[in-house]
Backbone bond lengths (Angstrom), bond angles and torsions (degrees), N, CA, C in turn:
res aa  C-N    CA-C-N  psi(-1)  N-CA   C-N-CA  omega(-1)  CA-C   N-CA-C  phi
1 X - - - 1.457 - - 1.523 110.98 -
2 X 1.536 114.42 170.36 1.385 93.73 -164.59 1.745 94.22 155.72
3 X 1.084 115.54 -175.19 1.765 129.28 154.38 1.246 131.07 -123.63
4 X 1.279 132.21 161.50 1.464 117.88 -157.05 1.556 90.53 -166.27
5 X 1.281 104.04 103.09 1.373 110.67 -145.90 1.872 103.90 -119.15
6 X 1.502 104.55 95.56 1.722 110.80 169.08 1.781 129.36 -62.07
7 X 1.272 107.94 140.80 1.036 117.71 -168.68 1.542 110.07 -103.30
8 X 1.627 114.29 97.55 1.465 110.38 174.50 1.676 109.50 -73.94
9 X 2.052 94.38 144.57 1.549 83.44 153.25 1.610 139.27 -67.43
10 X 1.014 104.70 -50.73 1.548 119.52 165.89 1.425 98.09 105.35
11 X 1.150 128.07 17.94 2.050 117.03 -166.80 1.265 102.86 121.61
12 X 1.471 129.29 -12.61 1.523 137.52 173.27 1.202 108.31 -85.56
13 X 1.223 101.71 168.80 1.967 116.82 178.53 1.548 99.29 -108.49
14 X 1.297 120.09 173.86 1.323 137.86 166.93 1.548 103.32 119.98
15 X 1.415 105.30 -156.19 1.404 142.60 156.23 1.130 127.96 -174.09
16 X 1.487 111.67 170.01 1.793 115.59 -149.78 1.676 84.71 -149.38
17 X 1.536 117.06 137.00 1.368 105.27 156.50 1.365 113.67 -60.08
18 X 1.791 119.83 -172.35 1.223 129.13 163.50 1.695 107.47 -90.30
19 X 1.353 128.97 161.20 1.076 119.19 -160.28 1.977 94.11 -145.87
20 X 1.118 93.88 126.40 1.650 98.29 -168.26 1.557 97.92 -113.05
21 X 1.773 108.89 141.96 1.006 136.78 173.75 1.340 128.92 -116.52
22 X 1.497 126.86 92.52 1.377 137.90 -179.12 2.014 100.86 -18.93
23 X 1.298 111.24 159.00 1.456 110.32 169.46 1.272 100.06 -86.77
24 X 1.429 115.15 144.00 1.822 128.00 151.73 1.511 90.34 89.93
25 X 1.649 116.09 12.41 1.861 111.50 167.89 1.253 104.57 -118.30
26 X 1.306 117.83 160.71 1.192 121.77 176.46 2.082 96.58 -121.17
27 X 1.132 89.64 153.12 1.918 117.03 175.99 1.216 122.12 -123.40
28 X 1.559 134.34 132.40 1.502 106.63 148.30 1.461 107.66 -71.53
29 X 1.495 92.29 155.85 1.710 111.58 175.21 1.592 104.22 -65.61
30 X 1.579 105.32 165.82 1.393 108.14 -172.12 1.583 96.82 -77.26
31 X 1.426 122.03 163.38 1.214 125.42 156.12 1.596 136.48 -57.10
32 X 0.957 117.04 105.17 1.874 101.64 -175.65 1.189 118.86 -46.09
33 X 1.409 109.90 145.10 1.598 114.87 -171.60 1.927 92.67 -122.53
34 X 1.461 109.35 -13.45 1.704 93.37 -166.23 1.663 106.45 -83.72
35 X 1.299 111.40 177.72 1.504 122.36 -159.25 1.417 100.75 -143.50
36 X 1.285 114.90 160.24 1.418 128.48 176.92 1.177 100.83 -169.85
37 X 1.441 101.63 129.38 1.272 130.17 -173.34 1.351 118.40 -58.73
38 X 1.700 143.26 118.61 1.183 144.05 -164.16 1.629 113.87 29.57
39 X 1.487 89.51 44.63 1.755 104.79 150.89 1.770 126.57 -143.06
40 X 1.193 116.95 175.25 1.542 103.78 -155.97 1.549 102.76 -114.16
41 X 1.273 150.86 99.76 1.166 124.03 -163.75 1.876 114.69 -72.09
42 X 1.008 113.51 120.49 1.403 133.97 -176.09 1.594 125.36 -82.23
43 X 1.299 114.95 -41.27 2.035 126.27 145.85 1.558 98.96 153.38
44 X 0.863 134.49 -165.64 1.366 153.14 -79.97 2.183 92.85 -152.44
45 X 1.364 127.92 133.10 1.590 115.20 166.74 1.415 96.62 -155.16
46 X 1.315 122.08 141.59 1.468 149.19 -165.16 2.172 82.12 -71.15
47 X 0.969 117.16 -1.14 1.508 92.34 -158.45 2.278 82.96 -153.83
48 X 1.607 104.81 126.17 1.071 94.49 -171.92 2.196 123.53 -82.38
49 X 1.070 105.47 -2.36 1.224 108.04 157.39 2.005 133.99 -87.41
50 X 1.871 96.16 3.80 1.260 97.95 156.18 2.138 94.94 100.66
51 X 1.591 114.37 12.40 0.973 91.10 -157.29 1.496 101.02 -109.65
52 X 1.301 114.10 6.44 1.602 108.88 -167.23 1.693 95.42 -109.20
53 X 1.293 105.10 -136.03 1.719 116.21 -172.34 1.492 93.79 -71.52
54 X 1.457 115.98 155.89 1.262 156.97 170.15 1.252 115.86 -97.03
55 X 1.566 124.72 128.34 1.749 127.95 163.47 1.339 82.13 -142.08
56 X 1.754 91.63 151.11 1.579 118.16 169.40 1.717 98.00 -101.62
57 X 1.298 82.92 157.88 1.505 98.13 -161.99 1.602 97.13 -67.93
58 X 1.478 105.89 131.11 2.008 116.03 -169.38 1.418 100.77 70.93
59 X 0.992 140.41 -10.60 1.819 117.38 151.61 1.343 131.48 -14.17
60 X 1.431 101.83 140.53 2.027 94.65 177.39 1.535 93.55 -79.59
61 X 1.567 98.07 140.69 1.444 97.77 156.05 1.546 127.36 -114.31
62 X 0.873 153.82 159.69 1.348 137.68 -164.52 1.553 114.89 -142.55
63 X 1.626 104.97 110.94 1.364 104.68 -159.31 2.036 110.81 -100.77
64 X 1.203 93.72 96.01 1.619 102.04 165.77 1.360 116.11 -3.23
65 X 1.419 119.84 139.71 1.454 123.33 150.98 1.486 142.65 -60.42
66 X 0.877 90.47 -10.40 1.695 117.92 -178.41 1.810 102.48 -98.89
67 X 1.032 122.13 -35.72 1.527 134.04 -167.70 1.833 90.81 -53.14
68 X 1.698 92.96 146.14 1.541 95.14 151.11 1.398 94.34 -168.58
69 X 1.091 139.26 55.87 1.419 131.72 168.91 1.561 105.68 -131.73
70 X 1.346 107.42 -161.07 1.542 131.06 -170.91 1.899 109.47 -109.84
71 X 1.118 117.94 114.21 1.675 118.84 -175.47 1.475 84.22 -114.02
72 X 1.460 97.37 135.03 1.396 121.88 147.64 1.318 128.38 -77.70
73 X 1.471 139.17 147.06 1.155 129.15 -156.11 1.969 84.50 -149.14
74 X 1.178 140.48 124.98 1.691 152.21 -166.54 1.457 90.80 -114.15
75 X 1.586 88.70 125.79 1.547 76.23 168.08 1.411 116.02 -109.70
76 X 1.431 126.13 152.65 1.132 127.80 -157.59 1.762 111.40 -111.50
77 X 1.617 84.01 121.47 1.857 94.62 153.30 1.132 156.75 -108.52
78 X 1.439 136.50 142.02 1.257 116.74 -148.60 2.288 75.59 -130.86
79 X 1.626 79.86 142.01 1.950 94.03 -168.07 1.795 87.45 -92.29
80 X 1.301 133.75 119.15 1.373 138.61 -178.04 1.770 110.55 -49.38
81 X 1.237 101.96 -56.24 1.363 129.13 -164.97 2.279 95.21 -43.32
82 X 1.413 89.55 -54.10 1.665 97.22 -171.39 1.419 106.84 -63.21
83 X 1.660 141.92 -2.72 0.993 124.24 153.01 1.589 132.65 -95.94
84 X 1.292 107.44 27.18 1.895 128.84 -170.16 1.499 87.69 -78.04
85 X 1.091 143.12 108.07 1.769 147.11 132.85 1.559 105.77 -60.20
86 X 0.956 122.44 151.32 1.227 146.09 136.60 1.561 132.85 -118.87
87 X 1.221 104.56 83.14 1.644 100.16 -174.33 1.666 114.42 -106.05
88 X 1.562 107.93 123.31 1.299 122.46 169.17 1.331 126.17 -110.22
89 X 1.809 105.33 132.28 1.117 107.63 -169.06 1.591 97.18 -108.04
């Protein structure tokens, strides 16, 4: 038992194996290897619009004793350009 935890692209290219975590151990997560083109990768969310739990990219994760399934982990991008302000006073 344990977790075994997939790595979506989310709009990125690549691939990542799946990376399994004994129960009642904790791991850091693997490092992201995927890419997206004029975007920044920002880390890791149980939910792919950014709305559930948060991991930074290589975070420990820590998989319950009770756990025995497969968690998805989205990885998240943030487009640079959409945080440019220009404010004039």
């Amino acid at each position: 038992p344990g977790v075994t935890i997939s790595f979506n692209t989310n709009g990125g290219t690549g691939t990542m194996d799946m990376q399994k975590i004994d129960a009642g151990q904790s791991a850091n997560l693997t490092a992201n290897t995927f890419t997206r083109t004029d975007y920044i990768f920002t880390g890791w969310n149980t939910e792919p619009d950014g709305s559930g739990t948060s991991y930074a990219d290589q975070a420990s994760y820590s998989a319950a004793s009770e756990d025995n399934k497969i968690v998805v982990l989205y990885a998240q991008w943030r487009d640079p350009n959409l945080l440019k302000l220009t404010c004039k006073i």
